[in-house]
Every structure is written in structure tokens, then in C-alpha cells.
SEBA-943047 format. One line per 5 residues: number of its first residue (from 1); their letters; for each residue x, y negated, z negated of N, C-alpha, C. Coordinates in pm, whole numbers, padded with zeros to 5 digits. Layout:
SEBA-943047
NUM) a) X,Y,Z,X,Y,Z,X,Y,Z  ...;
***
This chain:
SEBA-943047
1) xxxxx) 04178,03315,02497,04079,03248,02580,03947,03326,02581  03959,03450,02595,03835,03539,02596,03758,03539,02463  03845,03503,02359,03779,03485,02197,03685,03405,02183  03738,03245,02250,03689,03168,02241,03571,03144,02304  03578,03186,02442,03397,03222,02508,03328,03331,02448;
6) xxxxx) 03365,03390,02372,03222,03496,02292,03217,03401,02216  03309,03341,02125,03239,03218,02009,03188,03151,02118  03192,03052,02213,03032,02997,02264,02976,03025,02328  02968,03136,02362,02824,03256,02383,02778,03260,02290  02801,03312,02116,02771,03332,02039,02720,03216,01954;
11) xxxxx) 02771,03134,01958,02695,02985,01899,02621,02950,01986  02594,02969,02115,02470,02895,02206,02383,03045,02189  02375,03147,02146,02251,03203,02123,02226,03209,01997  02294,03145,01908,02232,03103,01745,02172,02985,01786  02225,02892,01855,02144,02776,01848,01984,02792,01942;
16) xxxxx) 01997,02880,02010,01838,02914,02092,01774,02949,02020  01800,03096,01939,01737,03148,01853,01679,03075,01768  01773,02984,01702,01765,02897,01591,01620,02763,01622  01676,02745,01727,01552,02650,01777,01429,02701,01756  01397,02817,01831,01251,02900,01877,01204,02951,01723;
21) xxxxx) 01304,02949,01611,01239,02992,01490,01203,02885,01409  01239,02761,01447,01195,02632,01370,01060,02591,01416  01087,02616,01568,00929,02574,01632,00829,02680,01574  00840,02772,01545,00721,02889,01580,00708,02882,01397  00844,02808,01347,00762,02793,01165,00708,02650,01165;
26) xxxxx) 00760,02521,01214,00714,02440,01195,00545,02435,01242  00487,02519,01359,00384,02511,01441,00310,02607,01349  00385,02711,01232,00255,02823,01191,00208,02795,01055  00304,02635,01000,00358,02642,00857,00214,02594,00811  00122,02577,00682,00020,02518,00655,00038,02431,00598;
31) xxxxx) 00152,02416,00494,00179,02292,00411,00243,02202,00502  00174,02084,00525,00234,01976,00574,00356,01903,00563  00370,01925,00416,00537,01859,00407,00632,01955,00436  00614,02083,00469,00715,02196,00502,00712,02162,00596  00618,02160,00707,00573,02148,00822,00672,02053,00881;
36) xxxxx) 00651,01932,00839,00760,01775,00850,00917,01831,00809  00959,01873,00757,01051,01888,00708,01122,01998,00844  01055,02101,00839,01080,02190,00976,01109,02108,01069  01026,02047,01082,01021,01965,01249,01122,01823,01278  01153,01776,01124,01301,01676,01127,01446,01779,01143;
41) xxxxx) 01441,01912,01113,01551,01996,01129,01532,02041,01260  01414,02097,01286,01436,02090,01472,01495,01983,01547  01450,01870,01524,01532,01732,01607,01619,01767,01580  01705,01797,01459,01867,01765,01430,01926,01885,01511  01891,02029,01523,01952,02134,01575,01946,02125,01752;
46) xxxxx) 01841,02017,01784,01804,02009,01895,01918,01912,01979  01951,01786,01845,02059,01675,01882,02175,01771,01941  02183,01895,01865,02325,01948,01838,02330,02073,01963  02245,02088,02058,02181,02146,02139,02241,02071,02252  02207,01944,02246,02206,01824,02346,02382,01837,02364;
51) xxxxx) 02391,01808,02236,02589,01805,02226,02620,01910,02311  02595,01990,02265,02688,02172,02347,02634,02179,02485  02560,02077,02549,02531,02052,02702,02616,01926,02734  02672,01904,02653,02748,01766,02673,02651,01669,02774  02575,01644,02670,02467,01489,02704,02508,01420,02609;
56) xxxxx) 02568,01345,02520,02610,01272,02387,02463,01140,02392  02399,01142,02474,02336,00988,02497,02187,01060,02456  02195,01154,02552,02088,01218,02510,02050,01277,02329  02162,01349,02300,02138,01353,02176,02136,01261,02071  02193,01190,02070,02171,01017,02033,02031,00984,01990;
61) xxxxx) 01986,00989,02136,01828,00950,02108,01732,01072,02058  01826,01147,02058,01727,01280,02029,01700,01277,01824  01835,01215,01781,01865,01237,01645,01778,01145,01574  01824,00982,01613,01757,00881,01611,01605,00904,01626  01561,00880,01736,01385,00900,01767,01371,01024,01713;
66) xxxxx) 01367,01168,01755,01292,01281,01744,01323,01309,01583  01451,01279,01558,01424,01343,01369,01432,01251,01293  01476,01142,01315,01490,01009,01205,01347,00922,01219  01334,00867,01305,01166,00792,01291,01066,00853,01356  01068,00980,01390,00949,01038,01410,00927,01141,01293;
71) xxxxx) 01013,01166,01244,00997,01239,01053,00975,01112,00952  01019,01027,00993,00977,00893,00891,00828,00858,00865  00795,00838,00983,00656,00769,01026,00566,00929,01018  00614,01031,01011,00512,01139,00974,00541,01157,00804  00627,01113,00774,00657,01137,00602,00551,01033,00599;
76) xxxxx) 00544,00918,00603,00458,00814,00605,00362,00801,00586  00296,00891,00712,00155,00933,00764,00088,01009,00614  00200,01146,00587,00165,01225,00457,00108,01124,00378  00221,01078,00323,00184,00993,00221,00055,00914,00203  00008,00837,00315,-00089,00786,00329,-00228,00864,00309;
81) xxxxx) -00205,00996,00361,-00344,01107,00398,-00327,01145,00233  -00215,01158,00144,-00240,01204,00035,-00321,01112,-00073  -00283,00925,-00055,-00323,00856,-00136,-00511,00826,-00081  -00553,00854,-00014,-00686,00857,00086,-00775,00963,00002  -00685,01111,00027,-00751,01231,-00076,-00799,01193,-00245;
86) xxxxx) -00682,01141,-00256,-00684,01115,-00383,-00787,00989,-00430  -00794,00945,-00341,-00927,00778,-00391,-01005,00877,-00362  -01093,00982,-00328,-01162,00987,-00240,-01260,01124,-00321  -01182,01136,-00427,-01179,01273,-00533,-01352,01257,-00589  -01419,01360,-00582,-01591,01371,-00653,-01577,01318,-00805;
91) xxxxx) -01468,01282,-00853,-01482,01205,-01016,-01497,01112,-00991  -01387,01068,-00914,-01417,00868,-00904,-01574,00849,-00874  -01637,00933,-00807,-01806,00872,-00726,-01881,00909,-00850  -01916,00824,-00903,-02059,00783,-01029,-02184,00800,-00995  -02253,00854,-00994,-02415,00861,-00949,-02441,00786,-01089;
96) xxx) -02594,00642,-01056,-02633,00594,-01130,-02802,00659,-01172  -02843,00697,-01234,-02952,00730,-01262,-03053,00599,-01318  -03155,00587,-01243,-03218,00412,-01249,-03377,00488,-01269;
***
């Protein structure tokens, strides 16, 4: 019995730890798609956070909303800001000399 509460002592301070190092890379990262990518694995460690408080409803919506369509619609977003850069490049613009 005593084994088993240091294992979840010991898995609920990997999972804190674990949290506070996703935030503090997802928040310092510069590349944007790392950035996204960080921050859909925070939701998921966060779902699994929710679990070991035994909220199941809560993490639910945590998995769903916070890492599935809020990493979607920011993968999205990328995508969009990349095809924008790219029209937007000093070759495509022609100066006409008249």
C-alpha cells in the first residue's frame, strides 16, 4: 500500500513538472509550428491531469476543445499566415518603368 502512494506522489509531480515545462517551452518557443505542437501536448497532459483529479467530463472537454480543435484551427491559422507570406514575397511585385 505504501508503494503504491509514492507511485502517485511520484506520477502527480511528473505530471506538474511536466505541465510547467510545456508551458514555459510552448510560451518561449519562436517557431510557430513547435510552438502549436507544444501547446496540443499541453492539452493532452493537461486531459490526463484532469483524469488523476478524477473529473473524466472535465478532461473530455479538455482533450476535445483545448488540444483537438484549438491545435486544429491554430494548425489552420499557420497555414494560412504561411500561404499570405508567400503571395506577398518582393519577386512577385513588378515595378513598371513608363
Amino acid at each position: 500500500m505504501e508503494t503504491l502512494t509514492l507511485l502517485n506522489w511520484g506520477f502527480d509531480i511528473f505530471l506538474g513538472c511536466g505541465l510547467i515545462c510545456l508551458a514555459w517551452w510552448a510560451l518561449s518557443c519562436t517557431d510557430l509550428f513547435k510552438a502549436i505542437v507544444l501547446f496540443i501536448a499541453f492539452g493532452l497532459l493537461m486531459a490526463l491531469t484532469w483524469v488523476r483529479l478524477q473529473a473524466p467530463d472535465v478532461a473530455l472537454a479538455e482533450a476535445a476543445i483545448g488540444a483537438g480543435l484549438t491545435g486544429a484551427l491554430m494548425m489552420a491559422a499557420l497555414a494560412r499566415l504561411q500561404n499570405a507570406s508567400q503571395n506577398n514575397t518582393p519577386e512577385s511585385d513588378e515595378t513598371h518603368n513608363d
